[in-house]
C-alpha angles and dihedrals in degrees: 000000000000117000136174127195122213113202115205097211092167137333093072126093090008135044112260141015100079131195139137123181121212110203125183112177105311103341127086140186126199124212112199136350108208142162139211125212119240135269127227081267090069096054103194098009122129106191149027107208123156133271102249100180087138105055090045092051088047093034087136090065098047110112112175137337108226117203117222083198142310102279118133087250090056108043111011101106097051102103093059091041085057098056094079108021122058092203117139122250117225113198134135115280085264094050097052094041088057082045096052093042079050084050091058086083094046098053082162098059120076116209113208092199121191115199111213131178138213110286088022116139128198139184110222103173107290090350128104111206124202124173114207117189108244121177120239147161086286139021135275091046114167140173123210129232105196108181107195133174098278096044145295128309123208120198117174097193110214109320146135134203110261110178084190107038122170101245098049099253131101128212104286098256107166090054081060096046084051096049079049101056087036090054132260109211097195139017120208099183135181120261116192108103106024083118084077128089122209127017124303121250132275117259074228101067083055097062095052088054096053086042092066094040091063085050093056097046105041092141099046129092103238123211107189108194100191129150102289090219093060093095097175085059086049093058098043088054082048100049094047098049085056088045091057102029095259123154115216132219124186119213126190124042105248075059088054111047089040088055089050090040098058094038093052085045099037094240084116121040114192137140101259086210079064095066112066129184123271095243087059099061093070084070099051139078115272084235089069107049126094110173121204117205150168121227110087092139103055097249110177097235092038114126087237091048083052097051102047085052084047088234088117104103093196094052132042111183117223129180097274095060118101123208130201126200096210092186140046129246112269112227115289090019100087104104097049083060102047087045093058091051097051096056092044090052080049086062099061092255121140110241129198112181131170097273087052090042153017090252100124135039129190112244085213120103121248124215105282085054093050088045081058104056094047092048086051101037091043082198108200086220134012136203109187114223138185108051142060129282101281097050084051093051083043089055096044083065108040079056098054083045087063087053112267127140114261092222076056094064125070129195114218132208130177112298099019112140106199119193115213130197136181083266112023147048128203161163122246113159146293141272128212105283134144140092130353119185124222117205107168107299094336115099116202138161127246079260095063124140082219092058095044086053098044090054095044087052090051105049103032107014138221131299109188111195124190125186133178117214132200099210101185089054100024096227130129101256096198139015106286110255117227130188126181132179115180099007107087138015126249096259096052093044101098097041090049104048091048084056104048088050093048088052094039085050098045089050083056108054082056095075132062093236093183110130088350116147121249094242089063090055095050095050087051100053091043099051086043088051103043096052081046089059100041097051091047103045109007090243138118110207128175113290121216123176123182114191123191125187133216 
């Protein structure tokens, strides 16, 4: 019998990172390769990407990598994927164009990009590629039709239904109704805002807020922080600063490659004598600027975080200048961005952000959206993706609402390795798969020695302890020398430091040092000092000893 295995790498169970691997006998293809950014719980980490042991430990298999779109959680961990695998990557022109300015970091790593279009089908093996046009948050959106042989797969990327959407073309329904009445073995659907009722609202909507925003503040200088890749949101800010005279300058560098980007491309249309350098706006009326910024989300290095610190040397912010939040605060970034706020509202600015007006709007369906596509693609089973445990279990039951079966339905977490056939689903086991942490150019795991010690440093700090040893005589030659960050206040500091010596130097005496290795030594100080510290603070910083013999 045909069957067909589907392997959840990352997007299940968690939001980000996403990647799911189709494998037919000794062929697979790979859909996403994406990242997520730490938590407090990952202190000097930059990324979040899979684990893709098993890619790299079956690379020859490996066919093609298709691209949903060119979002961070889609495609952020590519340039490490491509290190090691020589696959080509199919995306639209804009996703592969995000993918080769990502590449710049990488100069090592070669992309063999494909550029597909909606409506576009490929044969890739055993392996039936369609692309269907889906509306998202930024351009060049797609969903996939694999048909295998064992069925068909639909995966609808990350999308929502706008009836209005800024370039004209709706999410490509009816391909959906005719896979539907063809027959779609399987659904892999996006998850993330199944918790909604309702549909989402329109990018247009947007627009008309913003629109009357600009009516209402003719004479303030505007500074607009968005996500530079929603490029629909991009175009309406720039219509509208033609529509009321406005110059725009563009500030942070992800703004300013994706401007570049969609115009390049013509996903964004806009009059280039229209966009002015940053240092130009100190010279013009306040009438006539429109700023155009990252930082939405509060990020500490962002040129909106700057300014509202006053550490952004081309804008300083004064009490006429409106601000507006175009985006909403991803989860767990809530207080970055409150914070933010807070300090702009402290310098006198006027601030309109998405709880005060209609000025963002998610590009993930909400349940009535997602109602819709099961109702079209009429899938014979369903695994829900792209969200944590609790959308998935949300979106199990939305479906049996519609009427599936629940044994139809299958829940996915990282590893899983699920077969299908043209008449069953199920589970048979899992592969290595996970986190994998990004720190500069270092890769590591969540079981890391690094990670263990960076947290210890930051929770409970540093003592540094020195001792000289005569080791013919087995004396201490000199004071012992003690340094601590983190452990102890100021205050505390002189006191502290007399006592631990006096307690280092009496465990000492204790021992006949004589020829004793330095190991030994060592062993001896950290576990003295240890027991010091703990009995003194409660706490259990890192340890560090340093003996030198004479």
């Amino acid at each position: 019998m045909n069957k067909t295995k589907i392997t959840f790498l990352g997007g299940v169970g968690e939001i980000g990172k996403n990647m799911t691997a189709i494998e037919y006998n000794d062929e697979i293809i790979v859909v996403d390769a994406g990242l997520t950014f730490p938590d407090d719980e990952l202190p000097g980490i930059d990324i979040v990407i899979p684990d893709f042991s098993y890619l790299l430990a079956n690379k020859d298999k490996v066919k093609a990598i298709l691209i949903t779109h060119g979002h961070e959680d889609h495609i952020g961990s590519l340039p490490f994927l491509l290190q090691h695998l020589n696959a080509p990557v199919y995306g639209t022109k804009l996703s592969l164009a995000l993918i080769e300015n990502k590449l710049r970091e990488h100069p090592k790593v070669k992309l063999k990009g494909v550029a597909v279009k909606p409506k576009n089908v490929l044969k890739l093996g055993s392996f039936v590629v369609e692309f269907i046009k889906v509306t998202h948050s930024i351009a060049g959106a797609l969903a996939l039709a694999i048909t295998t042989p064992s069925g068909t797969i639909v995966h609808t990327g990350d999308f929502k239904i706008d009836y209005e959407p800024i370039d004209g073309v709706m999410t490509d329904l009816t391909r959906f109704g005719e896979l539907g009445r063809k027959g779609v073995n399987l659904l892999l659907c996006e998850s993330t805002n199944v918790c909604r009722k309702g549909f989402s609202m329109s990018e247009r909507t947007v627009g008309r807020t913003l629109d009357g925003i600009f009516d209402t503040h003719k004479n303030n200088r505007i500074i607009i922080a968005s996500f530079a890749s929603n490029i629909y949101r991009l175009q309406q800010i720039l219509d509208l600063a033609e529509k009321y005279k406005r110059k725009v300058a563009f500030t942070g560098r992800s703004m300013i490659n994706v401007s570049e980007v969609g115009l390049k491309l013509g996903e964004l249309k806009f009059n280039r004598d229209n966009i002015v350098d940053l240092e130009k706006i100190n010279k013009m009326d306040d009438k006539e600027v429109l700023i155009v910024t990252t930082g939405s989300q509060g990020e500490p290095m962002s040129a909106l975080t700057r300014m509202a610190g006053g550490e952004f040397k081309g804008v300083k912010l004064r009490q006429n200048d409106l601000i507006i939040f175009s985006a909403s605060p991803i989860p767990g970034n809530e207080k970055n961005v409150y914070k933010v706020i807070n300090a702009l509202y402290k310098l006198g600015t006027d601030v309109i952000y998405d709880e005060l007006a209609e000025v963002h709007t998610s590009g993930h369906a909400c349940q009535e959206e997602l109602k819709l596509i099961h109702s079209l693609t009429k899938p014979k089973f369903f695994i829900p993706v792209h969200g944590e445990y609790r959308h998935m279990k949300v979106h199990k039951e939305l479906a049996m609402s519609l009427g599936m079966e629940e044994r139809n339905i299958l829940i996915a977490s990282l590893g899983m390795q699920v077969e299908m056939t043209p008449n069953s689903i199920k589970e048979v086991g899992f592969v290595t798969a996970g986190q994998r942490l990004v720190d500069g150019y270092g890769i590591g795991d969540m079981d890391s020695n690094v990670l263990r010690e960076r947290k210890q440093l930051s929770e409970d700090g540093i003592c540094v302890v020195c001792v000289n040893i005569n080791n013919i005589a087995g004396e201490i030659t000199n004071e012992p020398f003690i340094i601590t960050r983190g452990v102890v206040y100021d205050n505390e500091q002189e006191a502290f430091v007399q006592d631990a010596k006096a307690s280092i130097i009496a465990s000492l005496k204790e021992q006949d040092l004589r020829g004793v290795e330095p190991s030994v030594i060592k062993s001896t100080l950290r576990r003295n000092i240890s027991n010091f510290i703990f009995k003194r603070t409660k706490r259990r910083p890192m340890i560090l000893t340093i003996v030198t013999l004479d």
